[in-house]
C-alpha positions in Angstrom: 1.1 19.1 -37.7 4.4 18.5 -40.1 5.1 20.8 -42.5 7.8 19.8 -45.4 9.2 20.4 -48.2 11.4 17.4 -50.0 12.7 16.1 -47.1 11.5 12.6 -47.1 13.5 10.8 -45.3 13.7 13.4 -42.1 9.8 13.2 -42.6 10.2 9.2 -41.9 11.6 10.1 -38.6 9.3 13.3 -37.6 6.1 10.9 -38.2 7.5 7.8 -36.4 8.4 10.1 -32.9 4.8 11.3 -33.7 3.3 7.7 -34.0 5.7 6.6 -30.8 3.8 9.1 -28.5 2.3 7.8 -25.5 0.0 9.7 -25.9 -1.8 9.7 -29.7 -2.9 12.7 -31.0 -6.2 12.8 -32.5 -4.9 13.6 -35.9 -1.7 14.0 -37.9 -1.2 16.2 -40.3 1.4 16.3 -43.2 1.2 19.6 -45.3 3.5 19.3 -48.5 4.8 22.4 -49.6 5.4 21.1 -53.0 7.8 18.4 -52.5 8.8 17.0 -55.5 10.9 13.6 -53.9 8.4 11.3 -53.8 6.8 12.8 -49.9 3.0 12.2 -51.3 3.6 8.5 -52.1 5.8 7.6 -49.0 3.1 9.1 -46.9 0.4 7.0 -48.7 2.5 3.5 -48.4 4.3 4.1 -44.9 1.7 6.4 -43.2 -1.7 5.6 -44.5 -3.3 6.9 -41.4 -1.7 10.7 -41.4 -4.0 13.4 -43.4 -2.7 14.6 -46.2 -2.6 18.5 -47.6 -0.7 19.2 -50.9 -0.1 23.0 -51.8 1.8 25.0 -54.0 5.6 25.8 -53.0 4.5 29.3 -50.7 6.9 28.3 -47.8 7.0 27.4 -43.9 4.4 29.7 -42.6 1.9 29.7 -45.7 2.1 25.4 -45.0 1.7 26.0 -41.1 -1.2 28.2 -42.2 -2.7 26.0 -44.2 -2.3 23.1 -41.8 -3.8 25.4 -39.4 -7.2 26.1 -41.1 -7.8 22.5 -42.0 -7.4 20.3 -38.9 -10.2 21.0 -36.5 -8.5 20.2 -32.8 -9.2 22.6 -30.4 -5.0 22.5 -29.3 -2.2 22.3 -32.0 1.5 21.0 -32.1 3.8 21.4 -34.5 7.0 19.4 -35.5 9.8 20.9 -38.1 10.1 17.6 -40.1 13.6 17.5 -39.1 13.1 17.5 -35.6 11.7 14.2 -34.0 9.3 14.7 -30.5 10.2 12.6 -27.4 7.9 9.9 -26.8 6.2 11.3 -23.7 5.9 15.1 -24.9 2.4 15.1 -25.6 1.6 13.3 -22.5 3.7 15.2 -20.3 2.5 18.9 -21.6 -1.7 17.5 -21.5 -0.7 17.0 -17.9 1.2 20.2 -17.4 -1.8 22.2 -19.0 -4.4 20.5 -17.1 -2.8 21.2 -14.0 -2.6 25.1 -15.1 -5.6 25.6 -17.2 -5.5 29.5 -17.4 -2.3 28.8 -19.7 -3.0 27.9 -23.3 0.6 28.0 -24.5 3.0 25.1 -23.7 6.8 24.4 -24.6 9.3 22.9 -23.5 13.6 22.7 -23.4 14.8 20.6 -26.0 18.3 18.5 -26.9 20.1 19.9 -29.4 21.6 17.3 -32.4 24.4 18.5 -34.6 25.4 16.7 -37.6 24.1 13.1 -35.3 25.7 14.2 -32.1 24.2 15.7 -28.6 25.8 19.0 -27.7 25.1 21.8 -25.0 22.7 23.6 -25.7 24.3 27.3 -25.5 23.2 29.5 -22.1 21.3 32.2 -24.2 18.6 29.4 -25.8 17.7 28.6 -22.4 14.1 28.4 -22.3 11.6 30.3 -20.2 8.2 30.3 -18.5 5.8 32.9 -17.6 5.4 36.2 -19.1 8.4 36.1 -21.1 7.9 38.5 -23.6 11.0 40.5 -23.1 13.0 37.0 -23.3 11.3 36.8 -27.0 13.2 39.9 -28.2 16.9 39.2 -28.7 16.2 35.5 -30.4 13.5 32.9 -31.0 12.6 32.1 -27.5 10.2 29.3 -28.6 10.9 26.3 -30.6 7.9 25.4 -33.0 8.5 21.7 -32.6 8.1 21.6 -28.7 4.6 24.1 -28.6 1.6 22.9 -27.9 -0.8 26.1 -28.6 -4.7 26.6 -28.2 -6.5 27.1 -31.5 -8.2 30.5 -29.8 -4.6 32.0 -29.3 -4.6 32.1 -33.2 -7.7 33.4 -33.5 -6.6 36.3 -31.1 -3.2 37.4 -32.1 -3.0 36.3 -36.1 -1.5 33.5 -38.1 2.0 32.9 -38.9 3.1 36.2 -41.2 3.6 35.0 -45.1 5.3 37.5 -45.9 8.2 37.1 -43.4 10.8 34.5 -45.7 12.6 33.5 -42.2 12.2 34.0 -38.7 8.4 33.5 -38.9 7.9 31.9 -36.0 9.6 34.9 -33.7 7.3 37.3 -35.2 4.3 34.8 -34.2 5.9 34.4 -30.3 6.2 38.3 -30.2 2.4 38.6 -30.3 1.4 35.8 -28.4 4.0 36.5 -25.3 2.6 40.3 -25.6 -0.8 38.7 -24.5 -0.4 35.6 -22.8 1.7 33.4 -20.0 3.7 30.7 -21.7 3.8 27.3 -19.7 7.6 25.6 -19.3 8.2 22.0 -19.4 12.0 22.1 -18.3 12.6 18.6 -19.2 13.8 18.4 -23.0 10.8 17.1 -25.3 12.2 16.7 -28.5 15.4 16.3 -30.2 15.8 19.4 -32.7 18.3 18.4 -35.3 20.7 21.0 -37.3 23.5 20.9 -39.4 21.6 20.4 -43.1 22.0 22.8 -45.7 18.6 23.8 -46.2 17.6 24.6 -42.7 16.4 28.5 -43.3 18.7 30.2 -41.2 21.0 28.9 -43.8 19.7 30.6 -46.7 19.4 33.9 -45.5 22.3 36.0 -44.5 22.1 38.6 -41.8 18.2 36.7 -40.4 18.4 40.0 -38.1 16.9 41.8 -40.8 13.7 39.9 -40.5 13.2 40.2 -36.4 14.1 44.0 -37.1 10.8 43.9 -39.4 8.7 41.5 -37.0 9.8 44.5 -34.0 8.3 47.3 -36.1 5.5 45.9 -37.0 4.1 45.0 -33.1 5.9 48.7 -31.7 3.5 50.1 -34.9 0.4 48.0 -34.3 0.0 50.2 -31.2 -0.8 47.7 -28.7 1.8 47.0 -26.3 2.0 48.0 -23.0 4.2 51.0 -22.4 6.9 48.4 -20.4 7.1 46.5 -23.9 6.5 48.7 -26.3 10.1 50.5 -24.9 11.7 46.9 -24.7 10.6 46.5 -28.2 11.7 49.7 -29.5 15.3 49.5 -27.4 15.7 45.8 -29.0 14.8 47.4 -32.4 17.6 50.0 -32.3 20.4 48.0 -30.8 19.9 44.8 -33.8 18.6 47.6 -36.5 22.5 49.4 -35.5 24.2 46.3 -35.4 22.5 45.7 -38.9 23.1 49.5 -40.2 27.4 48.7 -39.6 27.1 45.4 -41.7 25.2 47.1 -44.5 27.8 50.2 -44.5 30.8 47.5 -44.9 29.2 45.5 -47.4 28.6 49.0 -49.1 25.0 48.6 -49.7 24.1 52.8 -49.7 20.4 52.2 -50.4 19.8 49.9 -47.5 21.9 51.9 -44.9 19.9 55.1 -45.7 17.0 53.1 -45.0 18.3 51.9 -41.9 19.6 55.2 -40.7 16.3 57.3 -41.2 14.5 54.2 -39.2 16.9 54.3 -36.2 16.2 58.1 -35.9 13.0 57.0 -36.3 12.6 54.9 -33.3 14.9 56.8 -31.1 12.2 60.1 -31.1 9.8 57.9 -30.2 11.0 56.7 -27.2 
């Protein structure tokens, strides 16, 4: 499943990694979140096979939604249109999760491409396996592009939160690594490209803001174990203070009240 949004030439290259896989998925899925480049009739005249879902401009995680509720596979993988998959990643990760069947999450490490060229990918994005909640609380600890996710996790933990403008998906790996082991494939998978402009952690200044939202809303839902409901709330108050000094130098009042009365907050309840 492909999400995009007027980016029809990175499309090409997410579709043809998808059509290059070893092994074919039983459908592929384009939704357009109101592209406006041309995406609908490229997809007709260069991928006539791929199913195609139009919707209103609502975002990343209204399209992933979307995608979600009209394909009918029983397991789901998703690929940022500017990322391209590996030819063997569906292959290798079926074989992974046959082997291990009591997993229905699978990702994998990943290369990272800057501007065309390979670099390192930095110590702290190193991936991990197993109950890895607490790895899923300082960053996004799972790239969308290398999961490949049982329909039934959704069905258990929620969709993708609309309402979140960025950092969607580390909200979504929150719940599920609060309720399920994650399978590693430590082998890179895909190839996850950066250095555009309109890559979302691009358009938002201080993105912290956002995981400091997706924090309080699973400490608040009430469901955590006591071991990561504290991890949750600790994580809260060291990004929600690092947050609170950049507010007070940019002299936004309004927003450091806010930010003050929720670190008190979170520090009498723990």
């Amino acid at each position: 499943m492909v999400p995009t949004y007027n980016r029809l030439e990175l499309l090409k290259r997410a579709l043809l990694s998808v059509y290059s896989q070893t092994l074919f998925p039983a459908e592929v899925a384009v939704i357009d979140d109101g592209s406006t480049d041309g995406t609908a009739n490229m997809i007709r005249r260069e991928f006539p096979q791929t199913s195609y879902f139009y919707q209103e401009n609502l975002g990343v995680s209204a399209a992933r939604n979307f995608g979600i509720q009209q394909t009918t596979g029983d397991w789901l993988a998703f690929l940022d249109s500017d990322d391209e998959w590996l030819p063997e990643k569906l292959a290798k990760q079926e074989a992974a999760l046959s082997a291990s069947p009591e997993y229905k999450i699978c990702h994998t490490e990943e290369n990272w491409i800057r501007n065309g060229i390979q670099i390192s990918v930095p110590k702290k994005y190193a991936k991990s396996g197993g109950w890895i909640f607490s790895h899923c609380l300082p960053l996004c600890a799972i790239s969308p592009s290398t999961v490949l996710i049982h329909r039934s996790v959704f069905d258990d933990v929620g969709l993708f939160d609309t309402q979140l403008p960025a950092c969607e998906d580390y909200d979504l790996w929150l719940r599920i690594s609060a309720n399920y082991p994650v399978l590693l494939l430590e082998q890179p998978q895909i190839n996850k490209h950066g250095g555009h402009e309109d890559q979302l952690s691009c358009a938002y200044w201080g993105m912290d803001r956002f995981r400091i939202g997706a924090l309080q809303k699973i400490i608040d839902a009430g469901q955590l174990s006591e071991q990561n409901r504290l991890a949750a709330a600790n994580m809260l108050l060291k990004k929600a203070g690092v947050y609170l000094n950049g507010v007070n130098k940019r002299g936004k009042i309004e927003e450091a009240d806010y930010y003050r009365q929720l670190i008190k907050r979170y520090e009498e309840a723990i």
